[in-house]
VONUKE-125960 format. One line per 4 residues: number of its first residue (from 1); their letters; for each residue y, x, z of N, C-alpha, C. Coordinates in steps of 0.001 Angstrom, whole numbers, plus 500000, padded with zeros to 6 digits. Example, Ala and Ser with C-alpha at 12.3 -4.5 7.8 and 13.67 -1.06 7.14 Angstrom:
<atoms>
1 = as = 494310,513190,507800,495500,512300,507800,496700,513200,507800 | 497750,512850,507080,498940,513670,507140,500030,512900,507870 .
</atoms>
This chain:
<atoms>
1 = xxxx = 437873,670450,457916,437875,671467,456872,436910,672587,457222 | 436028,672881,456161,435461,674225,456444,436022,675426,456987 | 435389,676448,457666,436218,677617,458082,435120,678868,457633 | 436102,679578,457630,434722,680658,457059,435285,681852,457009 .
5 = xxxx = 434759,683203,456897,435521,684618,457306,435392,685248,456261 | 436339,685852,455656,436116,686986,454374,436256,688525,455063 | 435155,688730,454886,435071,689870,455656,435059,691461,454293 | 436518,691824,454934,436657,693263,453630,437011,694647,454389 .
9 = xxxx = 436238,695999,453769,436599,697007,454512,438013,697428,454322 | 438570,697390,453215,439918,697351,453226,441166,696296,453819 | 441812,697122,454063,443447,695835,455079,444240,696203,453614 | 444201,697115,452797,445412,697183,451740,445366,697716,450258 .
13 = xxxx = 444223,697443,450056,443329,698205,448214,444063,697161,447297 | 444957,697279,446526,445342,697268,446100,444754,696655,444434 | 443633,697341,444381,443281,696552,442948,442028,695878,443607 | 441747,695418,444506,441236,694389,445057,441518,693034,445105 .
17 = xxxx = 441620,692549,443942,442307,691243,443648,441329,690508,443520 | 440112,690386,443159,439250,689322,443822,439155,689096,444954 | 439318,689735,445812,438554,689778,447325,440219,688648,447774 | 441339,689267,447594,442557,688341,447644,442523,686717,447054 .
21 = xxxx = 441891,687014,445728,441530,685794,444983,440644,684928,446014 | 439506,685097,446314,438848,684873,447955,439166,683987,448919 | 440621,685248,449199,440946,684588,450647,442366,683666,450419 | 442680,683572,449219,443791,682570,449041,443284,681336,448118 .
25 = xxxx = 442170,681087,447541,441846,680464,446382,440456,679542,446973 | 439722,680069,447929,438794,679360,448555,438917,677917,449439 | 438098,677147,448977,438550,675804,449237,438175,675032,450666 | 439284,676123,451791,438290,676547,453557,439856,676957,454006 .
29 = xxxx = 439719,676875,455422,440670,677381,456370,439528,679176,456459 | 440459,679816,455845,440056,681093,455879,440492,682465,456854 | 439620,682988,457285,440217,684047,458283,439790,685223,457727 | 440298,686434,458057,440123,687921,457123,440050,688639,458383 .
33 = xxxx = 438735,689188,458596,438686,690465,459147,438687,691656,458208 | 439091,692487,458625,438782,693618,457861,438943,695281,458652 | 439044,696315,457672,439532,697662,458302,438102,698138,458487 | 436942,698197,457804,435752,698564,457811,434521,697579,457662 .
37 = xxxx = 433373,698311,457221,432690,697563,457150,432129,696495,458158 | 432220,697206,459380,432043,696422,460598,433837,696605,461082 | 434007,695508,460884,435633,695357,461157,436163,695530,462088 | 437700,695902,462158,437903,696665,463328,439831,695686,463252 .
41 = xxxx = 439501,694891,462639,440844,693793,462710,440385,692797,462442 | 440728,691498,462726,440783,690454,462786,441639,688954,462884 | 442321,688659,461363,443372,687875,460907,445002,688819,461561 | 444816,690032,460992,445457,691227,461044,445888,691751,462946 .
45 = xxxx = 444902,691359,463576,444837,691978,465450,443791,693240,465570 | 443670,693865,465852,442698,694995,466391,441839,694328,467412 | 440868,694541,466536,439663,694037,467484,438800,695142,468202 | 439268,696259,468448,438875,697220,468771,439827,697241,470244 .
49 = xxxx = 438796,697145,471538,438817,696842,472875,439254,698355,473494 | 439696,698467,474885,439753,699661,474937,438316,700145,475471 | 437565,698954,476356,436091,699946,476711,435975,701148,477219 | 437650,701595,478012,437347,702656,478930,437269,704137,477996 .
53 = xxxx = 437608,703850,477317,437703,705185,476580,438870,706010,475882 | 438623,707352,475540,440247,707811,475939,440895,707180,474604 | 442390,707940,474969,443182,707128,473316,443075,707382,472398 | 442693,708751,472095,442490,709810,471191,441394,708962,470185 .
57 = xxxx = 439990,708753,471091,438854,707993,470498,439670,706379,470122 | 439881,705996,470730,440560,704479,470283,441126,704003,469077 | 442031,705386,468722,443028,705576,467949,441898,705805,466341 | 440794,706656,466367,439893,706990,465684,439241,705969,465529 .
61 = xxxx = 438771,704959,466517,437839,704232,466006,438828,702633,464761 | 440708,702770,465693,440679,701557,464613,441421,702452,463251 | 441421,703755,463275,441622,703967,461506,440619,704262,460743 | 438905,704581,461118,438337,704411,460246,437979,703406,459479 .
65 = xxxx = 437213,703629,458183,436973,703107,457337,435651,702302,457043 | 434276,702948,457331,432954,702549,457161,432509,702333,458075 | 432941,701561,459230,432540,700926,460576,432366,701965,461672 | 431691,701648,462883,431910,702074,464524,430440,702555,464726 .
69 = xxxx = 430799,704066,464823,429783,704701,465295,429437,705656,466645 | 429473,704932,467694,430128,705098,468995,429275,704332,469879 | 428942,704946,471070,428042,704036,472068,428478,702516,472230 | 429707,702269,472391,430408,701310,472527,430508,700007,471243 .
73 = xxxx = 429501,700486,470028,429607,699540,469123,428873,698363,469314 | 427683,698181,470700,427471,696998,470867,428581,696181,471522 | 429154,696440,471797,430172,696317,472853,430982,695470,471497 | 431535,696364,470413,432149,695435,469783,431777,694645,468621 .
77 = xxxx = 430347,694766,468465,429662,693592,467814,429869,692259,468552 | 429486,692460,470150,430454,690917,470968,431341,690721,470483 | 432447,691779,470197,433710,691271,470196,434123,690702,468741 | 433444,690855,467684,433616,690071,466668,432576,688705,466771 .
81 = xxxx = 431436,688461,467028,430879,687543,467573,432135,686377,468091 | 432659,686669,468790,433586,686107,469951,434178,685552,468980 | 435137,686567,468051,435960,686001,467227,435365,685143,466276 | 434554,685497,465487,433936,683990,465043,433298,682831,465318 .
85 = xxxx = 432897,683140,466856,432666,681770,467570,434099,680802,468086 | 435382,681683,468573,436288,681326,469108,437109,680545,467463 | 436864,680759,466304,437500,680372,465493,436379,679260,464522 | 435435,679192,465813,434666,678049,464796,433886,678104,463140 .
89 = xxxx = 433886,679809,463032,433757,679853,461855,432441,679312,461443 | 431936,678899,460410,430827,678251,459954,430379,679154,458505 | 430484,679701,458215,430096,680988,457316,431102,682268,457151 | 429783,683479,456718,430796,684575,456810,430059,685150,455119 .
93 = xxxx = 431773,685447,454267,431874,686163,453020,431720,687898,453611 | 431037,688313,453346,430952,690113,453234,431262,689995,451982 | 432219,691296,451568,432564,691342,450084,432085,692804,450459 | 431191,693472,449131,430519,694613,449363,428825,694724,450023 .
97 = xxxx = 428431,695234,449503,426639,695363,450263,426543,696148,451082 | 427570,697102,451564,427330,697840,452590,428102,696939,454375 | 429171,695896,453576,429837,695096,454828,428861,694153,454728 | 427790,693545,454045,427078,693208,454474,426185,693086,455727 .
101 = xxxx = 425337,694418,455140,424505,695072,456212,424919,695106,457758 | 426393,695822,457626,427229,695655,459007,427080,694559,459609 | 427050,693319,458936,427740,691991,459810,426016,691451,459997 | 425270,691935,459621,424027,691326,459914,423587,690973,461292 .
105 = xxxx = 423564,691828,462387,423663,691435,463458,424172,690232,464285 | 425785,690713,463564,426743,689371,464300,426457,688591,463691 | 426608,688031,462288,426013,686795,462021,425044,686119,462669 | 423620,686861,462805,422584,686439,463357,422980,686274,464914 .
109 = xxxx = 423298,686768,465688,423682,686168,467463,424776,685204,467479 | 425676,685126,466309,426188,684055,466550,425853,682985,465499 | 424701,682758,464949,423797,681412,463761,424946,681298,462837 | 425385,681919,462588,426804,681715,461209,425694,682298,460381 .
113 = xxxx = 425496,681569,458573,425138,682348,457315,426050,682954,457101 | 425329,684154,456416,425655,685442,455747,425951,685413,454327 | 427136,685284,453580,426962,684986,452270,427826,686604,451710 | 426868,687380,451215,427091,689114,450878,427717,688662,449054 .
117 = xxxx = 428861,689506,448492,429481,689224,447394,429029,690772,447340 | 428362,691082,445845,428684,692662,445415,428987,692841,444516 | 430291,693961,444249,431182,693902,442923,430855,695507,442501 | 429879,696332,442147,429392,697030,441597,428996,698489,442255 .
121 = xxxx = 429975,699401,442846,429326,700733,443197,428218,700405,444250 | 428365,699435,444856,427739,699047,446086,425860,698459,445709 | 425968,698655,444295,424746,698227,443639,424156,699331,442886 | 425038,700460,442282,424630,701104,441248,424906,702643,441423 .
125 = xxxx = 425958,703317,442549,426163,704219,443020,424918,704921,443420 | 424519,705842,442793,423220,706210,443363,423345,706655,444709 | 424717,707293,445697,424440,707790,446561,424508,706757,447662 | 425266,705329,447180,425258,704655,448220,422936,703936,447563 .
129 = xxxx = 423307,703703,446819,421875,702766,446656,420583,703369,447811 | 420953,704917,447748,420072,705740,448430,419993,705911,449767 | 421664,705603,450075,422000,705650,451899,421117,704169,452337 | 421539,702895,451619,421354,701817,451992,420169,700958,451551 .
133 = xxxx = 418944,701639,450397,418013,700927,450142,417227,700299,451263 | 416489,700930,452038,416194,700183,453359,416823,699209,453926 | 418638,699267,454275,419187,698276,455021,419573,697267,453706 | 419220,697523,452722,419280,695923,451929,418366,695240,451883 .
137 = xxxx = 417076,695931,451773,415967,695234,451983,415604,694055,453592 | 416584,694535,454512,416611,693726,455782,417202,693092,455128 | 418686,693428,454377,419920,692484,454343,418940,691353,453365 | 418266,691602,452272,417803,690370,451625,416847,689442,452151 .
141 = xxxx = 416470,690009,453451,415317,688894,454197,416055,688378,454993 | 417571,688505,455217,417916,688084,456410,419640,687003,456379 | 420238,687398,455260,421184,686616,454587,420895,685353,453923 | 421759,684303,453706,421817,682883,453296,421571,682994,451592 .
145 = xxxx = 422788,683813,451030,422960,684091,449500,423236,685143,449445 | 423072,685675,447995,423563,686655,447242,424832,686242,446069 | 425798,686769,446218,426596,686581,445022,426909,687923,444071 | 426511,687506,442426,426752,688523,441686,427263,687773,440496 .
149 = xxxx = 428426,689073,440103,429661,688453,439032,429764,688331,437643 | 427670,688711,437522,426886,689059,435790,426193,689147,436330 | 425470,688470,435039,424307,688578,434663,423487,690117,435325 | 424431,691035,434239,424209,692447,434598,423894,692584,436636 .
153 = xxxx = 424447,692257,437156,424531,692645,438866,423397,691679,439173 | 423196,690232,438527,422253,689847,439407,420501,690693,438756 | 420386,690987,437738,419603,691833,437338,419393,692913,438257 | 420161,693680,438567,420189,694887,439577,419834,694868,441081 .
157 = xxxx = 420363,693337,441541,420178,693350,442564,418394,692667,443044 | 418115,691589,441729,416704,691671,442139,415761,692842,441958 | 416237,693928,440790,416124,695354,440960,415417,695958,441729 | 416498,695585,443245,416524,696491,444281,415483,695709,445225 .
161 = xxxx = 414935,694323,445155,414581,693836,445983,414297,692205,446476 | 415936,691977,446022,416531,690743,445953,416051,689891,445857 | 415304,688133,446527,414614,687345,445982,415320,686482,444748 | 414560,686408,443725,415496,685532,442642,416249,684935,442900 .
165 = xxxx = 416002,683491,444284,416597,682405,444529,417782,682674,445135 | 417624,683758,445660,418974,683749,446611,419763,684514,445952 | 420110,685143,444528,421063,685383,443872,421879,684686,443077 | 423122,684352,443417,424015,683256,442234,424748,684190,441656 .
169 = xxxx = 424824,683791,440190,425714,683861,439625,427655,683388,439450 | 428179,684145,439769,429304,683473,439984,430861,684206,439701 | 430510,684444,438205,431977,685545,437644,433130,684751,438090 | 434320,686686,437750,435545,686478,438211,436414,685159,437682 .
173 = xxxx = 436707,684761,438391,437771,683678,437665,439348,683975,437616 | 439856,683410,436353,441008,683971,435802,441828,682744,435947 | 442910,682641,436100,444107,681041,436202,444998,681132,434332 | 444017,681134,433647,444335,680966,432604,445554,680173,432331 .
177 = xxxx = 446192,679003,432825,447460,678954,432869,448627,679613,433068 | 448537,680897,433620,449404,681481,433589,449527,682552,432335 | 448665,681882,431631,449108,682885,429652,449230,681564,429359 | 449546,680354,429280,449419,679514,428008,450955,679577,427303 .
181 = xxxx = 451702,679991,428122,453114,680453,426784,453296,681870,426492 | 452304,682675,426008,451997,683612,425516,451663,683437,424139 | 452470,684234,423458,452104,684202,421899,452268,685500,421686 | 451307,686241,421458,450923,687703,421448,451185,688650,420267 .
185 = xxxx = 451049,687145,419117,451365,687984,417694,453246,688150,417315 | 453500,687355,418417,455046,687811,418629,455670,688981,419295 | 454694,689404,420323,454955,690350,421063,455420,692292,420157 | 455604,692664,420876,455961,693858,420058,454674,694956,420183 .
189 = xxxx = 454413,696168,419823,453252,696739,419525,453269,697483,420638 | 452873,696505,421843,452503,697705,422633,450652,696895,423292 | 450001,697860,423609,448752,697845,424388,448688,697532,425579 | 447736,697374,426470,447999,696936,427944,446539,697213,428228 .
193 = xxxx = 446529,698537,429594,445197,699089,430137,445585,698937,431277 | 445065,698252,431878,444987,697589,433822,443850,698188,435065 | 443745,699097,435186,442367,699612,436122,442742,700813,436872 | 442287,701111,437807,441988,702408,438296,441782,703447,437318 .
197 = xxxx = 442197,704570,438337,442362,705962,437381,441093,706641,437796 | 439544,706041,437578,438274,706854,437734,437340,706686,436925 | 436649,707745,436877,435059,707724,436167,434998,706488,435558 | 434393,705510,435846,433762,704525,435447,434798,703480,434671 .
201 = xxxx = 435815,703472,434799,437124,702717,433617,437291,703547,432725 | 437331,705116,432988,437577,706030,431709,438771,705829,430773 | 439654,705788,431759,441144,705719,431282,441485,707271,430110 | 440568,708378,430224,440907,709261,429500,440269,709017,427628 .
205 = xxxx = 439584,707795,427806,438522,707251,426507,439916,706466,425614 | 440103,705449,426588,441239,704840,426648,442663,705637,425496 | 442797,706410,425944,444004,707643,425487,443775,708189,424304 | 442289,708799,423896,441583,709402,422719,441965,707768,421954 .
209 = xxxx = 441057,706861,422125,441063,705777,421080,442742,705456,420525 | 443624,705631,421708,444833,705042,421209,445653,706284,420587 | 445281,707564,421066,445697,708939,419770,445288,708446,418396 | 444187,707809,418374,443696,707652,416619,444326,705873,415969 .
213 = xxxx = 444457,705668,417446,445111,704269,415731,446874,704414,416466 | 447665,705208,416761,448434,705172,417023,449018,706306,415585 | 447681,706670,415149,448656,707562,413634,447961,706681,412639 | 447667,705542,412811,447462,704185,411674,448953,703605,411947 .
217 = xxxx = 449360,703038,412977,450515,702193,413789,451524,703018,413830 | 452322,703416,413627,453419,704934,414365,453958,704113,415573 | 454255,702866,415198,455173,702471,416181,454491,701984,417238 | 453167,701538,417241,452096,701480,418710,452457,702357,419961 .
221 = xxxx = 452689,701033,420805,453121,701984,422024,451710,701227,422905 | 451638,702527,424216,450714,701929,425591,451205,701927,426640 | 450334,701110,427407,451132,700937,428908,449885,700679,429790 | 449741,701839,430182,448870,702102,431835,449075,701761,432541 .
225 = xxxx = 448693,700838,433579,448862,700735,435106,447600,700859,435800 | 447988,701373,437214,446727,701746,438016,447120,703273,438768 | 446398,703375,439240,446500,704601,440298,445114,705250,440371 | 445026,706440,440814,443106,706683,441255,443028,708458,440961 .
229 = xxxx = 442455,709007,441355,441910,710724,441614,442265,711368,439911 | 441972,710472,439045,442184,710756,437768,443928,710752,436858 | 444386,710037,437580,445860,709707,437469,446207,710712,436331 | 446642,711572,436912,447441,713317,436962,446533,713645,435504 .
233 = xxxx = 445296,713650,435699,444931,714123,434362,445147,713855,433055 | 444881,712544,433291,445225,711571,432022,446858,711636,431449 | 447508,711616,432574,448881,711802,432453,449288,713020,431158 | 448703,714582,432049,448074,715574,431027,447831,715661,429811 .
237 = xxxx = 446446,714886,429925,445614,714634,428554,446896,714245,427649 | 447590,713333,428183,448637,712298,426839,449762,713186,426469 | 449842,714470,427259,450999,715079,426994,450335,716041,425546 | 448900,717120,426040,448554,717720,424952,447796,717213,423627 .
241 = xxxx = 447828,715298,423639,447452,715082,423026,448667,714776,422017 | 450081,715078,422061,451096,714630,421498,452058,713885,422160 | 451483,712327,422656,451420,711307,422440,451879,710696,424310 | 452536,711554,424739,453101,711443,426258,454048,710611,426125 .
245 = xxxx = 455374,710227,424989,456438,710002,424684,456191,708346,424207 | 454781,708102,424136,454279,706748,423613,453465,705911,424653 | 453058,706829,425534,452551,705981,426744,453382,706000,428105 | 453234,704349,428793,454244,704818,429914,452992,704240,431114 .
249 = xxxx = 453099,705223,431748,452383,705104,433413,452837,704286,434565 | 452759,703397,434448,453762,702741,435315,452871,702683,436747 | 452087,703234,437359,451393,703343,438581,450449,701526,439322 | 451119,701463,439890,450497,700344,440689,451616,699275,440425 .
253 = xxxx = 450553,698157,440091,452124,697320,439765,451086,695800,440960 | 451815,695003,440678,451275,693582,441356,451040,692738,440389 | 449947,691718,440905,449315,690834,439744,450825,690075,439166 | 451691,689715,439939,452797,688959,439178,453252,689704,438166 .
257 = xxxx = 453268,690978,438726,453830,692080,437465,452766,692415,436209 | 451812,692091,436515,450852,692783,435632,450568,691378,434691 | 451062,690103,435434,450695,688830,433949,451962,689302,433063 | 453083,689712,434016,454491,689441,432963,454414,690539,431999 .
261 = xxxx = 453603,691551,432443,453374,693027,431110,451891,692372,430268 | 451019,691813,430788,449957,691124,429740,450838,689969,428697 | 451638,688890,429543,452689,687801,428231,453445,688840,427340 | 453622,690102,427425,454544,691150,426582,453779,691649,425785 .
265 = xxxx = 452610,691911,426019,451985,692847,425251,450920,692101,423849 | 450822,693444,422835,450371,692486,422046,448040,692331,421997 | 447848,693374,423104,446652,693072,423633,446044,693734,424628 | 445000,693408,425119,445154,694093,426313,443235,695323,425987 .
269 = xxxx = 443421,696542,426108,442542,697428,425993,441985,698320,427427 | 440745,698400,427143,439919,698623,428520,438503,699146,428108 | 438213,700346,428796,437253,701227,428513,436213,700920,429804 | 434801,701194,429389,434047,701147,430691,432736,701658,430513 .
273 = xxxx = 432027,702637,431458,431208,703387,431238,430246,703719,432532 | 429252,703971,432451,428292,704310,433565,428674,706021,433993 | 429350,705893,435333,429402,707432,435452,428410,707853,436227 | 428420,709906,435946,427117,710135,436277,426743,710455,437406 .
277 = xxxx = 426937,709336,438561,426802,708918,439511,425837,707723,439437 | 425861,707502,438374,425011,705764,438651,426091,704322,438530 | 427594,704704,439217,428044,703483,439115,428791,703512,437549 | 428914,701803,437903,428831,700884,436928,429731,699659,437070 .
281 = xxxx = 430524,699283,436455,431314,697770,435941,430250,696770,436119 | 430374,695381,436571,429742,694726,436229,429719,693789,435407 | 430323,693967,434382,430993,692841,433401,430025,692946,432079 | 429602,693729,432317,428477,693989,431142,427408,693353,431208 .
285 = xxxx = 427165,692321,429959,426293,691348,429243,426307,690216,430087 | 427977,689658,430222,428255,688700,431259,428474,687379,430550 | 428419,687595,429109,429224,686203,428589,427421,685231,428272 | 427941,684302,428697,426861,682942,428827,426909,681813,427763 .
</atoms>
């Protein structure tokens, strides 16, 4: 059986359900490092050595987030090396263009391809595009593939650099069996908005549109899920827009929970917008 590493900066994001989709759905004996871009766990162990250094630093290096910036990071580029030689791995998934870049090294000392997945800020964020234009330009001379989830992303990424050939196309996939006893025009009048609470979903667009056909509908109800910096506002927004008493927030729910509120509902509504940052959804001008 193939083996291969999904490599994610997160151990627990929550609306990261592709990257899960990934590591349970891929057709491979799969291992998950994660906890930064240059990972700092490995099939959930700390791969972060002590290397003689105090605890204080130790303790710092395995809760950050955007990899190891410390004399000692050659030190643990071996030590993931190790781990993917000791586990036989034969390719490594970076999910993100910045965990890319990270794993470039180790890939290369230990001859494993590099196969980089990018699912949008990591392409269109102007402040990351700007930190990392240079180190993508290595990353595209020096990786196996590119994977992008539209049309839209693989556009962007030859954009930036990217050789045509080595970008695939390869959108999210959905287990459409789990709606086929869904009958929607049975369902009762409620809406269904699934995303993060930021900029670029525009959950507050979301709220305006359903103030105006909710005094077409009286009895139209909504149902938010998601979490994010914006939360609290929107929450707000629905109170002075009337219309608090018609939407319910239900926070973070789980994909099991979130098919059994999509089979309930009678459709599902979703806003998406370029914020003025640069990032961007990539679902836009995806259908083939």
């Amino acid at each position: 059986m193939t083996r291969i590493a999904v490599v994610s900066p997160s151990t627990d994001a929550y609306s990261e359900t592709f990257i899960s989709s990934h590591i349970e759905l891929l057709p491979a004996k799969v291992h998950v490092l994660s906890g930064g871009h240059l990972p700092t766990y490995g099939d959930g162990h700390s791969l972060v050595k002590d290397y003689s250094l105090p605890k204080r630093i130790r303790f710092r290096l395995g809760q950050q987030r955007r990899g190891l910036a410390w004399d000692g990071q050659a030190k643990h580029i071996a030590t993931i090396e190790e781990f993917l030689r000791r586990h036989q791995i034969q390719a490594v998934l970076a999910e993100y263009g910045p965990t890319g870049v990270a794993m470039m090294e180790v890939c290369e000392r230990a001859g494993i391809p590099l196969v980089v997945h990018f699912h949008g800020y990591d392409a269109f964020s102007q402040e990351v595009v700007a930190e990392y234009r240079k180190s993508y330009h290595q990353l595209f001379s020096r990786c196996a593939a590119l994977v992008a989830s539209s049309y839209f992303m693989k556009d962007r990424l030859i954009s930036l650099g990217a050789p045509h050939r080595l970008v695939q196309r390869d959108p999210y996939g959905v287990d459409i069996t789990k709606f086929r006893t869904t009958s929607p025009e049975k369902n009762v009048a409620a809406l269904l908005a699934v995303g993060r609470f930021v900029n670029k979903k525009a959950p507050y667009l979301t709220l305006l549109a359903f103030y105006q056909a909710q005094q077409v509908v009286d009895e139209l109800r909504l149902i938010m899920v998601g979490d994010g910096p914006i939360w609290e506002t929107c929450v707000r927004l629905s109170g002075v827009l009337g219309i608090g008493d018609k939407v319910d927030f239900l926070g973070v729910q789980s994909p099991d929970e979130i098919v059994e509120l999509m089979k309930r509902a009678r459709g599902f509504v979703q806003h998406s917008v370029t914020s003025l940052n640069g990032d961007s959804e990539i679902t836009r001008c995806c259908i083939s």
